[in-house]
Structures are given as C-alpha cells and as structure tokens.
TIRO-2110 file (N, C-alpha, C; in Angstrom, 1 decimal):
// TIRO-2110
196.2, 69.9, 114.1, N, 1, A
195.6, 70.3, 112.9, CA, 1, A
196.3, 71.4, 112.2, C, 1, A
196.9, 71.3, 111.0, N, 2, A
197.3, 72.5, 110.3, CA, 2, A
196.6, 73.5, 109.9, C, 2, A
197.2, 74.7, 109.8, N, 3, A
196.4, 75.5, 109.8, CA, 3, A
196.2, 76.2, 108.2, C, 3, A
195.0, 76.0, 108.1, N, 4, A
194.2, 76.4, 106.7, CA, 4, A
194.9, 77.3, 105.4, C, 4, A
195.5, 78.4, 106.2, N, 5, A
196.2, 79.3, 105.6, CA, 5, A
197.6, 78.8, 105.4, C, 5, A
198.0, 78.1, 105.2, N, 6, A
199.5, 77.5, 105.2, CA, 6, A
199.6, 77.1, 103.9, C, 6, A
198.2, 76.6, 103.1, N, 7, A
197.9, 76.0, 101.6, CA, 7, A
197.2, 77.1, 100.8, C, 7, A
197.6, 78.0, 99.6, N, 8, A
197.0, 78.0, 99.0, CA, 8, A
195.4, 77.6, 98.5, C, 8, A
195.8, 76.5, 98.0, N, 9, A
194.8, 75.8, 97.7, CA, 9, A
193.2, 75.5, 98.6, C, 9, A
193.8, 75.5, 100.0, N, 10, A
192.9, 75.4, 101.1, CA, 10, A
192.5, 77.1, 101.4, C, 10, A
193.2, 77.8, 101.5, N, 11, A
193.0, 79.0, 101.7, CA, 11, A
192.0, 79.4, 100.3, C, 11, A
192.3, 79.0, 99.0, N, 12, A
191.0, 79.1, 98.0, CA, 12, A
189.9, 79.3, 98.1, C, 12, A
190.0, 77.5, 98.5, N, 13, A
188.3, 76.4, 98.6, CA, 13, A
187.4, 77.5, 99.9, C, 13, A
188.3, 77.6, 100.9, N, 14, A
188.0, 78.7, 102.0, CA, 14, A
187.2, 79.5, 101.7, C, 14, A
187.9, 80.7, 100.7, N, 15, A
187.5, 82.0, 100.0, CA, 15, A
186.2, 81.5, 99.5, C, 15, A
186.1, 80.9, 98.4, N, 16, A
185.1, 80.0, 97.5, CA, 16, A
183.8, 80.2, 98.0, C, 16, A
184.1, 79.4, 99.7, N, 17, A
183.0, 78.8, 100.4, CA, 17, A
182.4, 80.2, 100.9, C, 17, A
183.5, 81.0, 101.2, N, 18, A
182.7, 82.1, 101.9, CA, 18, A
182.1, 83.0, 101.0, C, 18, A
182.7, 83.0, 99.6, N, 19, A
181.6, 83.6, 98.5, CA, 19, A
180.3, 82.5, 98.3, C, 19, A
180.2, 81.4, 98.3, N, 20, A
178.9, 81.2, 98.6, CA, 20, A
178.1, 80.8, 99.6, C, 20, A
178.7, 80.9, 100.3, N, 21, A
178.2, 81.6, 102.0, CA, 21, A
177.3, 82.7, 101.7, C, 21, A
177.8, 83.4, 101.5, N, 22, A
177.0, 85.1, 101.3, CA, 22, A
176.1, 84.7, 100.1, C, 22, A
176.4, 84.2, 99.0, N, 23, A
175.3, 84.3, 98.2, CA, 23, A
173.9, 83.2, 99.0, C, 23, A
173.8, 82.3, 99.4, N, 24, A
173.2, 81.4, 100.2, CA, 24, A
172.6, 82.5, 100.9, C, 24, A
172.9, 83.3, 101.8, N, 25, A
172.5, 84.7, 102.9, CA, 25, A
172.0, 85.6, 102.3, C, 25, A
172.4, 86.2, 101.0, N, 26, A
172.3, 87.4, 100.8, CA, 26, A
171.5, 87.5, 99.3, C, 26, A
171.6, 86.3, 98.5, N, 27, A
170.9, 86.5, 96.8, CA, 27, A
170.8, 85.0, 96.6, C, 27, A
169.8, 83.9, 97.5, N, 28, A
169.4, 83.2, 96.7, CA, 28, A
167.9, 83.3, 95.9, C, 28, A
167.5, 83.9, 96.5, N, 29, A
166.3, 84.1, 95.3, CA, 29, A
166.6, 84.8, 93.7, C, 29, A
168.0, 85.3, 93.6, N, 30, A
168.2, 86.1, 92.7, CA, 30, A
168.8, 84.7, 91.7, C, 30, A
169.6, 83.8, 92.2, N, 31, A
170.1, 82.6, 91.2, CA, 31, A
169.1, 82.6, 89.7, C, 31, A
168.2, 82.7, 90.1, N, 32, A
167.5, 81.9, 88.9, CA, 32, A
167.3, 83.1, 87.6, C, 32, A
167.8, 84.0, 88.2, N, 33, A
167.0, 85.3, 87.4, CA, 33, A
168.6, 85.7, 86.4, C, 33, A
168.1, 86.1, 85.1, N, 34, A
169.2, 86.1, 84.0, CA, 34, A
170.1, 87.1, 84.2, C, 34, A
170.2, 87.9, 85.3, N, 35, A
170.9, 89.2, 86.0, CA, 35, A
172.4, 88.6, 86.5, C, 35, A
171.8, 87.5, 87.5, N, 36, A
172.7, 87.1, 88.2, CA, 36, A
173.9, 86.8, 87.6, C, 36, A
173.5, 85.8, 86.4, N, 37, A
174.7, 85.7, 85.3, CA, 37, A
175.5, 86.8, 84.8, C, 37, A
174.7, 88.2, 84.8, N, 38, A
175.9, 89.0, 84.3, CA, 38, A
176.8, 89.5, 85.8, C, 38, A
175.8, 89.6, 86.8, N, 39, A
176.7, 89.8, 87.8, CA, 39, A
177.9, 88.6, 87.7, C, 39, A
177.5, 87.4, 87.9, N, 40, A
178.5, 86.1, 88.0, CA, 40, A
179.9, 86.3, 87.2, C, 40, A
179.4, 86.5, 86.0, N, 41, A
180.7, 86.5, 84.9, CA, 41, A
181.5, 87.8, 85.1, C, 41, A
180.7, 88.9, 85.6, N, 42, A
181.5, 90.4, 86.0, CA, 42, A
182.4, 90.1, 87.3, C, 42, A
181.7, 89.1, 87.8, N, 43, A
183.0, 88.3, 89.4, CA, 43, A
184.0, 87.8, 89.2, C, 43, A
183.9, 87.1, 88.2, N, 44, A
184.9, 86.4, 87.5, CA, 44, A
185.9, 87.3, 86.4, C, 44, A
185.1, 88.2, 86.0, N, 45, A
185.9, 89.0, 85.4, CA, 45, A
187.1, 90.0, 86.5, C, 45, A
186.4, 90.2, 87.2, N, 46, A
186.8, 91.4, 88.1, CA, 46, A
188.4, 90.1, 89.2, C, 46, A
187.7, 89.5, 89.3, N, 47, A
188.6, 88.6, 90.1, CA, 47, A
189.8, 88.1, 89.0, C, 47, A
189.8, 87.9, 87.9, N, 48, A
191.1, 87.4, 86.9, CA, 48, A
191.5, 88.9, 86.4, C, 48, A
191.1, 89.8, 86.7, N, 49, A
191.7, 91.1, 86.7, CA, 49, A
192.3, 91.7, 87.8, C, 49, A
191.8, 91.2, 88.5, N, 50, A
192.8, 91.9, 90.0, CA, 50, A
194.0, 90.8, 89.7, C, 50, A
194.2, 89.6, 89.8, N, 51, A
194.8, 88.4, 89.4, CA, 51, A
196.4, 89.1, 88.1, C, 51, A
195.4, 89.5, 87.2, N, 52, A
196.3, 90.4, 86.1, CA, 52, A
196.9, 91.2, 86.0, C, 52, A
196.2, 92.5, 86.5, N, 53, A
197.0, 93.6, 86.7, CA, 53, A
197.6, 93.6, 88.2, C, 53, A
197.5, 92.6, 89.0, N, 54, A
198.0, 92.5, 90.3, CA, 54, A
199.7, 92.3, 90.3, C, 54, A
199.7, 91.3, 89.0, N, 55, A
201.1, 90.6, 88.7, CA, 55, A
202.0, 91.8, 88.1, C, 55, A
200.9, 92.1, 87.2, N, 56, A
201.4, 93.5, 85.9, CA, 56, A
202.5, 94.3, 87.1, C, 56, A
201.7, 94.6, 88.0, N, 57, A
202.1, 95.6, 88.8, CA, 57, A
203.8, 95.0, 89.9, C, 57, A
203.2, 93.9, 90.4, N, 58, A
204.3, 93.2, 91.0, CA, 58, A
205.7, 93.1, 90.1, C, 58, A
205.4, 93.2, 89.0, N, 59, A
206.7, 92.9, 88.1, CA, 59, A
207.6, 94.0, 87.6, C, 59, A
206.4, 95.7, 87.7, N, 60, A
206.5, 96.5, 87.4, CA, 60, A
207.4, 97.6, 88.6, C, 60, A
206.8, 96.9, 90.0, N, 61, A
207.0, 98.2, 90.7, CA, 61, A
208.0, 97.6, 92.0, C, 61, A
207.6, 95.8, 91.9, N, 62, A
208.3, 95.4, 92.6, CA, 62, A
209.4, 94.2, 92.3, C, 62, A
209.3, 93.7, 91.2, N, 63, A
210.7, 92.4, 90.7, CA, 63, A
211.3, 93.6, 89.8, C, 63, A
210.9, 93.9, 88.6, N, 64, A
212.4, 94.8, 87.8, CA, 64, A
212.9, 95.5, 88.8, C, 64, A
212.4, 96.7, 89.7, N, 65, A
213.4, 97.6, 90.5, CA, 65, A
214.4, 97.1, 91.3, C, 65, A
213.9, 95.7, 91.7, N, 66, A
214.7, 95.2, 92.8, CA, 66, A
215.8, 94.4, 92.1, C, 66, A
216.2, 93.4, 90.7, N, 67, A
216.6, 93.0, 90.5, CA, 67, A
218.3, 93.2, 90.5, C, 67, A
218.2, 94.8, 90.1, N, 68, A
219.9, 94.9, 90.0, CA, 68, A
220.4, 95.0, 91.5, C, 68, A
219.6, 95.2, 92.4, N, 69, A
219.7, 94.7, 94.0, CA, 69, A
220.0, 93.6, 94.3, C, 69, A
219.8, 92.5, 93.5, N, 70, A
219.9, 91.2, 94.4, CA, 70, A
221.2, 90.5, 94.3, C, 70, A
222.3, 89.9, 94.3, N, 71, A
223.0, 89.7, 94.5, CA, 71, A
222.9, 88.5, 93.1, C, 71, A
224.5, 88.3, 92.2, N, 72, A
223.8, 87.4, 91.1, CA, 72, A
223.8, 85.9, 91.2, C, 72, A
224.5, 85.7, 92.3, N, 73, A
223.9, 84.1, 93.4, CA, 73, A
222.7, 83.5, 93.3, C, 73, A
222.1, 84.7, 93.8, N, 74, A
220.8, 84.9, 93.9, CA, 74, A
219.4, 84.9, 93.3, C, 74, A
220.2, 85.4, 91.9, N, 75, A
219.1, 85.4, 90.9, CA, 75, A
218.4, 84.6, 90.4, C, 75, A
219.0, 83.3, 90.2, N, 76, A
218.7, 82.3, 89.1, CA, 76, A
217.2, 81.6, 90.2, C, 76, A
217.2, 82.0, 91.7, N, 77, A
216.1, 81.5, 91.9, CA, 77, A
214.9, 82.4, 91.3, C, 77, A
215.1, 83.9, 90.9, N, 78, A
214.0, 84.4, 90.3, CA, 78, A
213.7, 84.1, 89.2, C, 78, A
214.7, 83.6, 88.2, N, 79, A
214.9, 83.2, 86.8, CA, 79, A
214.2, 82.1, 86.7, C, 79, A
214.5, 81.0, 88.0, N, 80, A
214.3, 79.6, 87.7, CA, 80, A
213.0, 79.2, 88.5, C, 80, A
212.3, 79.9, 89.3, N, 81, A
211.2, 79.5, 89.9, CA, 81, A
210.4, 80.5, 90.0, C, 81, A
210.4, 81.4, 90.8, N, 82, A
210.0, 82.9, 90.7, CA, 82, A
209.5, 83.5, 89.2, C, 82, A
209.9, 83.9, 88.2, N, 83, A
209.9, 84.1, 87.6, CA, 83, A
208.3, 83.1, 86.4, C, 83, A
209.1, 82.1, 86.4, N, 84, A
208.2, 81.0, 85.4, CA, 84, A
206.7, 81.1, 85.7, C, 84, A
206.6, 81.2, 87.4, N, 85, A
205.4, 80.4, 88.1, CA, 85, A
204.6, 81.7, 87.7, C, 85, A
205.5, 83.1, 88.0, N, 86, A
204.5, 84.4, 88.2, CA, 86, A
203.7, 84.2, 86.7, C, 86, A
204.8, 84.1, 85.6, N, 87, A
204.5, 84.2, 84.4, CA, 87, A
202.7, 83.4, 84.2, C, 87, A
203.5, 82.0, 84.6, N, 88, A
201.8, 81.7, 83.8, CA, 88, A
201.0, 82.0, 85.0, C, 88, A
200.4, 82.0, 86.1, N, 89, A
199.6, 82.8, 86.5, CA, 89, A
199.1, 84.3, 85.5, C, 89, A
200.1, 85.1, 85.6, N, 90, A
199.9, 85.8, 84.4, CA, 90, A
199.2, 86.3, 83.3, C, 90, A
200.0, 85.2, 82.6, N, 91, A
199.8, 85.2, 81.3, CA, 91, A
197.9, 84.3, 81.1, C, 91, A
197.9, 83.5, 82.1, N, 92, A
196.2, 82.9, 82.3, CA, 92, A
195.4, 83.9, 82.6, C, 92, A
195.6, 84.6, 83.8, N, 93, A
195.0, 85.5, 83.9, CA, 93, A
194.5, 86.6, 82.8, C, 93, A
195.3, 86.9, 81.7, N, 94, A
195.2, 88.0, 81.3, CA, 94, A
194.1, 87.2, 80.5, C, 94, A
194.5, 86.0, 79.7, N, 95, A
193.3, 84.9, 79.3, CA, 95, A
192.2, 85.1, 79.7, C, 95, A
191.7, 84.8, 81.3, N, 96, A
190.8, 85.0, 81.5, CA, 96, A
189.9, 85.5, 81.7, C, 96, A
190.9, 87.2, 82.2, N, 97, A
190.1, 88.4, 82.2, CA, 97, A
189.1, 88.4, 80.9, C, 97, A
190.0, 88.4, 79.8, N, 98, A
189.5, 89.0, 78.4, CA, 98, A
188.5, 88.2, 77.9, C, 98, A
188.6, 87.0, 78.4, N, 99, A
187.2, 85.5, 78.2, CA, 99, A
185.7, 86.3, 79.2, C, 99, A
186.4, 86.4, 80.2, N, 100, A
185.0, 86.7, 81.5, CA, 100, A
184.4, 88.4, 81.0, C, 100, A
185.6, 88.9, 80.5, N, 101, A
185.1, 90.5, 80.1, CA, 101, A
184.4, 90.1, 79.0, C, 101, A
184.2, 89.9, 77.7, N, 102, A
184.1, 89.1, 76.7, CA, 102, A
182.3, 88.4, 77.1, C, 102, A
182.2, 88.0, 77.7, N, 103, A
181.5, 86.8, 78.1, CA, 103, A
180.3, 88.3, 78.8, C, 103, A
180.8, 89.0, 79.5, N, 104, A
180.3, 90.0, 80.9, CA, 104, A
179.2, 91.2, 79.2, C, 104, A
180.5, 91.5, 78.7, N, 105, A
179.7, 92.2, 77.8, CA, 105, A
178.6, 91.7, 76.8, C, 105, A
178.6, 90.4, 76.4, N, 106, A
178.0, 89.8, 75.7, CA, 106, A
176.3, 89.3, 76.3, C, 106, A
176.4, 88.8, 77.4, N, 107, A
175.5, 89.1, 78.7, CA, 107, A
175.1, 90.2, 79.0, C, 107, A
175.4, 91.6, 79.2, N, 108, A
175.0, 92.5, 79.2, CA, 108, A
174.7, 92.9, 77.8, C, 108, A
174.8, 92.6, 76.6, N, 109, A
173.9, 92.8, 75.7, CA, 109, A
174.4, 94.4, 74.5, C, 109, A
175.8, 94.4, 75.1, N, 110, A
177.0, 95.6, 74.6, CA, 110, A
178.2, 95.4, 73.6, C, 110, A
178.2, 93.9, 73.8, N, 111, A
179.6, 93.3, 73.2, CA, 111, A
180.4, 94.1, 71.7, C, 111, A
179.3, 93.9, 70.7, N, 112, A
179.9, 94.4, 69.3, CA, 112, A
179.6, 95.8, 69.4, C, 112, A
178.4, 96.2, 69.7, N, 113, A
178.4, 97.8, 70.2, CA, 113, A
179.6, 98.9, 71.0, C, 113, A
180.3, 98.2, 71.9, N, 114, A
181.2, 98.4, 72.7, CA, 114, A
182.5, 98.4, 71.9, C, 114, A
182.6, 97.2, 71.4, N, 115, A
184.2, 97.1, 70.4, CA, 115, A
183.9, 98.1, 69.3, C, 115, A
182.6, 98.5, 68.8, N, 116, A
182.8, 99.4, 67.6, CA, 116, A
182.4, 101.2, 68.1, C, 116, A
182.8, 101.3, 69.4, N, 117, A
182.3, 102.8, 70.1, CA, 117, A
181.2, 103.3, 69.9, C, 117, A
179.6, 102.5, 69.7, N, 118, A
178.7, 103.2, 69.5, CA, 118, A
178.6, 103.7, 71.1, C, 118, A
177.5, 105.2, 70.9, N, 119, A
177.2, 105.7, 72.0, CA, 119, A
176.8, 105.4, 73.2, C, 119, A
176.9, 105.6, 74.1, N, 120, A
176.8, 105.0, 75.2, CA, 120, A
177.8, 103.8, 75.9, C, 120, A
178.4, 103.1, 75.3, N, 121, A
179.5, 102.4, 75.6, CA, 121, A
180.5, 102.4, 74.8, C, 121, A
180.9, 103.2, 74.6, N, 122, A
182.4, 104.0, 74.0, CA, 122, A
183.0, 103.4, 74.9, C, 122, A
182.8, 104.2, 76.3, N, 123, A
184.1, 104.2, 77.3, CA, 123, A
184.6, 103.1, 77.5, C, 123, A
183.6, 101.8, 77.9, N, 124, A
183.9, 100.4, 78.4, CA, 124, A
184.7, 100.0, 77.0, C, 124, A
184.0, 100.5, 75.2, N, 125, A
184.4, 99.8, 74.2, CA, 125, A
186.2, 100.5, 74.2, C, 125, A
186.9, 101.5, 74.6, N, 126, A
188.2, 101.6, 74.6, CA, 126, A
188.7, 100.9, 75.6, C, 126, A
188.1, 100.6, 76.7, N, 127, A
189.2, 100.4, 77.6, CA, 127, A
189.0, 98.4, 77.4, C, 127, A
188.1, 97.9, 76.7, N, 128, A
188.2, 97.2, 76.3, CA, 128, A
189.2, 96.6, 75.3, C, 128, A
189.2, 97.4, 74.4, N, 129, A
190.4, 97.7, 73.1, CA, 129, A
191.5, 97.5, 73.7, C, 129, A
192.0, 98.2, 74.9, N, 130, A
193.1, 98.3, 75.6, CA, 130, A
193.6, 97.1, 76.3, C, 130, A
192.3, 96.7, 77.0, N, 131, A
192.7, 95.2, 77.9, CA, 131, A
193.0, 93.8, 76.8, C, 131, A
192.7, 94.4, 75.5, N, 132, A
192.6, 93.2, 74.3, CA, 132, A
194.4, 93.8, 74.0, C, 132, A
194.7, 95.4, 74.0, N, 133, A
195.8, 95.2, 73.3, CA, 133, A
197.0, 94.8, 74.5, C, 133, A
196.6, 94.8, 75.6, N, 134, A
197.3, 94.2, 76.7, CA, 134, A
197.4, 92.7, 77.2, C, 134, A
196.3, 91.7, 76.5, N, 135, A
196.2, 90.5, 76.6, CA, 135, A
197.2, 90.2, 75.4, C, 135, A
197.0, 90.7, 74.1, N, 136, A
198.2, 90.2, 72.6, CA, 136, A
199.7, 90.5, 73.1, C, 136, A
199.7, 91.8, 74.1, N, 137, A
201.5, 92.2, 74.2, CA, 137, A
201.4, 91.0, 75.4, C, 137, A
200.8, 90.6, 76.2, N, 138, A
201.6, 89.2, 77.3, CA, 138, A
201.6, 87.6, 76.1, C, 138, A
200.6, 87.4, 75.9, N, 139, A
200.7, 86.1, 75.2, CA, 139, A
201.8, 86.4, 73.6, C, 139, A
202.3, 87.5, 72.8, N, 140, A
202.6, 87.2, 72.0, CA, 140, A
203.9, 88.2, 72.0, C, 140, A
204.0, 88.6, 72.7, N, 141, A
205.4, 89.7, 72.6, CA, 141, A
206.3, 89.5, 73.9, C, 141, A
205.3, 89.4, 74.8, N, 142, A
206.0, 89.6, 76.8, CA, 142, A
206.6, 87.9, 77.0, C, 142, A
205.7, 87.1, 76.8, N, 143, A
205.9, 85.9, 77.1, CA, 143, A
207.1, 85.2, 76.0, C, 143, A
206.6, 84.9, 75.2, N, 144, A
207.7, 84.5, 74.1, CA, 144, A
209.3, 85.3, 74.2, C, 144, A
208.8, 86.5, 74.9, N, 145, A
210.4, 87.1, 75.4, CA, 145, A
211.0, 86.7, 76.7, C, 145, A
209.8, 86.6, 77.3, N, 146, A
210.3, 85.8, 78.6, CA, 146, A
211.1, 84.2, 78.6, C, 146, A
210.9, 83.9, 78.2, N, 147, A
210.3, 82.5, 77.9, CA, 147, A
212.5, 82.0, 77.4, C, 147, A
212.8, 83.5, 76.3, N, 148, A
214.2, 83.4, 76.1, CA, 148, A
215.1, 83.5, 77.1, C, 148, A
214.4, 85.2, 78.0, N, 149, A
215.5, 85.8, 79.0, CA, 149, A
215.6, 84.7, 79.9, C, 149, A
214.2, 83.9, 80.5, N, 150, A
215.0, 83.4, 81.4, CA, 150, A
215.4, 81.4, 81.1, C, 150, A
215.8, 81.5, 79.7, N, 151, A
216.4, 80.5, 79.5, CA, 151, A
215.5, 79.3, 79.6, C, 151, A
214.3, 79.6, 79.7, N, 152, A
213.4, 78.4, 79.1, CA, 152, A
213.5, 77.6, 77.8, C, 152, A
213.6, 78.4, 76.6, N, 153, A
214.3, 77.7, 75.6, CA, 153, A
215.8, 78.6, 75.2, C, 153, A
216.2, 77.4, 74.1, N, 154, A
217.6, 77.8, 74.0, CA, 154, A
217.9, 79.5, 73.1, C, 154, A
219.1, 80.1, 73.7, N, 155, A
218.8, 81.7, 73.2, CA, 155, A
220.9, 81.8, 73.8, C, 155, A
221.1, 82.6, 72.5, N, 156, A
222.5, 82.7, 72.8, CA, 156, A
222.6, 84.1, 74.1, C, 156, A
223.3, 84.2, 74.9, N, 157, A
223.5, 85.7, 76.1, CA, 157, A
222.7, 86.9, 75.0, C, 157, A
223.7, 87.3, 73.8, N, 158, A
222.7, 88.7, 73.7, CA, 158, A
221.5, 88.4, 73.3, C, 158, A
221.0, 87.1, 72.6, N, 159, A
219.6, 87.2, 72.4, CA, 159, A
218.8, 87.5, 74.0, C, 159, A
219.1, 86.6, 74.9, N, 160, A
218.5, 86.5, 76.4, CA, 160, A
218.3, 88.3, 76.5, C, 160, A
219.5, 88.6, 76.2, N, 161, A
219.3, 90.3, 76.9, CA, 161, A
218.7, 91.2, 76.1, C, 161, A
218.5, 90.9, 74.7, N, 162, A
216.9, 91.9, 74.1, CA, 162, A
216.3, 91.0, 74.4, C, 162, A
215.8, 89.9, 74.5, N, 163, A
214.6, 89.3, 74.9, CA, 163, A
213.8, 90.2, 76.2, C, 163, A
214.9, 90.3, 77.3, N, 164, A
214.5, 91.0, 78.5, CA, 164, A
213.9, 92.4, 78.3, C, 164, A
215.0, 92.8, 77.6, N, 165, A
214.9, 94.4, 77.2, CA, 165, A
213.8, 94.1, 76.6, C, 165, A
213.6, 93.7, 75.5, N, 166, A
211.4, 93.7, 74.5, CA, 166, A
210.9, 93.8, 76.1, C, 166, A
210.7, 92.2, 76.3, N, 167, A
209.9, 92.2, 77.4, CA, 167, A
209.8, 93.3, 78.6, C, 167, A
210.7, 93.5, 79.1, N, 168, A
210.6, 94.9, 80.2, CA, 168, A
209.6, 96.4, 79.2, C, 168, A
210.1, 96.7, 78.2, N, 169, A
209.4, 97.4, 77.9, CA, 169, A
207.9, 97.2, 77.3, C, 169, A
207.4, 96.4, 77.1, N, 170, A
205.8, 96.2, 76.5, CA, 170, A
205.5, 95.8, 77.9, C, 170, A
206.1, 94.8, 79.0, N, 171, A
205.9, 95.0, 80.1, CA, 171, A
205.1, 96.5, 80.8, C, 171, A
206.1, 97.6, 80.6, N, 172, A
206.1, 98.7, 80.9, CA, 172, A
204.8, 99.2, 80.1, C, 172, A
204.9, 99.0, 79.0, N, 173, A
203.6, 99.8, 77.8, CA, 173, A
202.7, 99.1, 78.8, C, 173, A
202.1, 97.8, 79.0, N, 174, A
200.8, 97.1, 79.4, CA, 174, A
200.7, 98.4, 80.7, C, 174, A
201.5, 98.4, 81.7, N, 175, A
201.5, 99.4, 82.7, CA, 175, A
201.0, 100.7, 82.7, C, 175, A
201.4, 101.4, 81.5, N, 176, A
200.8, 102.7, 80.7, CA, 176, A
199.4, 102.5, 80.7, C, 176, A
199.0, 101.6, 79.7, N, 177, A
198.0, 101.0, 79.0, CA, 177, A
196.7, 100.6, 80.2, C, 177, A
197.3, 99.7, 81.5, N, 178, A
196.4, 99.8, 82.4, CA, 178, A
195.7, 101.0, 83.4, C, 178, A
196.6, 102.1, 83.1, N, 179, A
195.7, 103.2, 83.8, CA, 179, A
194.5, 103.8, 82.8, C, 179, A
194.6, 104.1, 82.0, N, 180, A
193.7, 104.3, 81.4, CA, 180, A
192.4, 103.3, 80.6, C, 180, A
193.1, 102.1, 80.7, N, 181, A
191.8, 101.1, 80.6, CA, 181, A
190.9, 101.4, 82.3, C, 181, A
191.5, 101.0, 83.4, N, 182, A
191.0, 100.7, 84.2, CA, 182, A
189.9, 102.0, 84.5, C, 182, A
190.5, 103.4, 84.1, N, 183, A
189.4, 104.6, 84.3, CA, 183, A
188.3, 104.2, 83.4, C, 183, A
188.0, 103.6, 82.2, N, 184, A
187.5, 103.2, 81.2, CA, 184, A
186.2, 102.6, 82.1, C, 184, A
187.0, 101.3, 82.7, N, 185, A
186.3, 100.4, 83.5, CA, 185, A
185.2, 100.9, 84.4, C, 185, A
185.6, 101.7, 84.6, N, 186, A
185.0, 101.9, 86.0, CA, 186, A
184.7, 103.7, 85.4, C, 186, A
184.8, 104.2, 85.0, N, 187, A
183.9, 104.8, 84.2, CA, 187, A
183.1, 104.9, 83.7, C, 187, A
182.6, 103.8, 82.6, N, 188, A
181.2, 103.0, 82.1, CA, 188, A
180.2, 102.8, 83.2, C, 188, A
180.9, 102.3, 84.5, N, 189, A
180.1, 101.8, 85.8, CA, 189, A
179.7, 102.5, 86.5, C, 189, A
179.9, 103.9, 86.3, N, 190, A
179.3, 105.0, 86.8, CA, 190, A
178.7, 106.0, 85.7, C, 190, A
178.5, 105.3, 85.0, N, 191, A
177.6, 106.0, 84.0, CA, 191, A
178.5, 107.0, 83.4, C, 191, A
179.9, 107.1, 82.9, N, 192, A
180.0, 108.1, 82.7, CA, 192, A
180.6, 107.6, 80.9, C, 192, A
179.4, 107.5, 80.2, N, 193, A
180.2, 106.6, 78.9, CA, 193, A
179.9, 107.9, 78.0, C, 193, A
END
C-alpha cells in the first residue's frame, strides 16, 4: 500500500477529514447556529492566507536570494516549472483570501464599516485596505511581470529583465505591506481596534 503522504492530494482529503473529524467531536451542535458560518469562512480565510503569505515569503526569503546561487543550467527548471506552479497557487490564493476575508467580514456584520474606518474596526478596516492593495499588486502588476520574465509570453531579453526587476520589487512592497496588515489582523482579534 502507498503511503498517503507521498500525494498531495491524498495528504489533503486526509487533512479535510481530520478537520471534520474534530468538528463531528468537538462542535456539532454548533453547525446549525449562524456563528458557525463566520467561524467557517474565517477557516477558509485564515487557511488561503497562510497559503498566500506562505508563498509571499518563500519567494521573498527563499527563491530570489538563492537564485544568483544556482548555477544557469539549472535555472530554467525554476523558470519553467518551479516558478509557474508557485505563481498560480499564489496568485489563487491571494483571490481567495480577499473573497473568504470579504465574505468573514460581511458575516460578521463589519464589511462597509471596516473598509470606511469607522470606530471600532479601523484596525481590521486598514489591514484590510492592505491585503486588497496586496491582492491588485499580485494579479495586476507581479503576475503580468512574471508571466514576461519567465518567458510565458513573448518579451524581447531587456523587456524579461524589467519585467523581473517590476516584479521583484512590488513582490518586495507586498512583503513590507504584509507586516503590518497581519498586526492589523490580529489586532482587531484581540480587541485592540
């Protein structure tokens, strides 16, 4: 028998089952009650945000630094597989987050209050602002530069190399931009709005 962890995908369904394992154990009487939903979509939120800023970071702290390290042999597997796959993972994610955040605040009953800093949810409403201006720099500035550097569509050499350069840097801004959202985040959730 192979072993479970060897697949992605099986290693998911896995995960899945054991989040509703625990709910089955731990909150089924809570299903029915209109709470649960904001918790649900806050899971979903929280989960395509680890998802997002997980990559943010991987690209940040671990593929740019290493790249002038790798031998240039070597590269085109980060260019030509590496590279694409992380992207749309990504670039979905960042989608998702801002849909489930979106969805979380709306459910909680904060959404337009929040985006327009009335009191009491200021904090969640910037760091909101932030994860919105960090979802526009991947889908319309990071990706479409990506998309050149690594030769997905056609781009003459120095276009490929501002493409990279844009991208590395809003890359970099989103990185800035996530510290201070994420205090935002979790700010709000300790009451400190």
């Amino acid at each position: 028998m192979k072993n479970p962890l060897e697949s992605l995908h099986a290693t998911l369904v896995i995960g899945l089952l054991g989040a509703v394992i625990l709910l089955l154990i731990l909150h089924t009487g809570v299903v029915d009650e209109a709470g649960y939903y904001q918790f649900l979509f806050r899971w979903f939120h929280v989960l395509a945000g680890v998802l997002w800023v997980g990559l943010l970071y991987y690209f940040n702290f671990v593929q740019m630094p290493s790249m002038p390290k790798i031998p240039d042999d070597q590269k085109p597997a980060i260019g030509k597989v590496i590279g694409p796959a992380a992207l749309f993972w990504f670039r979905w994610a960042a989608a998702a987050t801002v849909l489930f955040g979106l969805i979380t605040a709306h459910l909680n009953g904060y959404l337009v209050e929040a985006l327009t800093f009335q009191q009491g949810v200021a904090t969640i409403g910037i760091g909101m602002w932030l994860a919105l201006i960090m979802a526009f720099n991947v889908w319309f500035v990071i990706w479409p530069n990506q998309k050149r550097a690594l030769g997905l569509v056609e781009a003459d050499a120095e276009a490929k190399k501002r493409s990279a350069r844009q991208a590395m840097l809003f890359s970099r801004a989103n990185t800035l931009l996530s510290i201070p959202m994420l205090y935002c985040m979790v700010a709000q959730q300790q009451g400190l709005a």
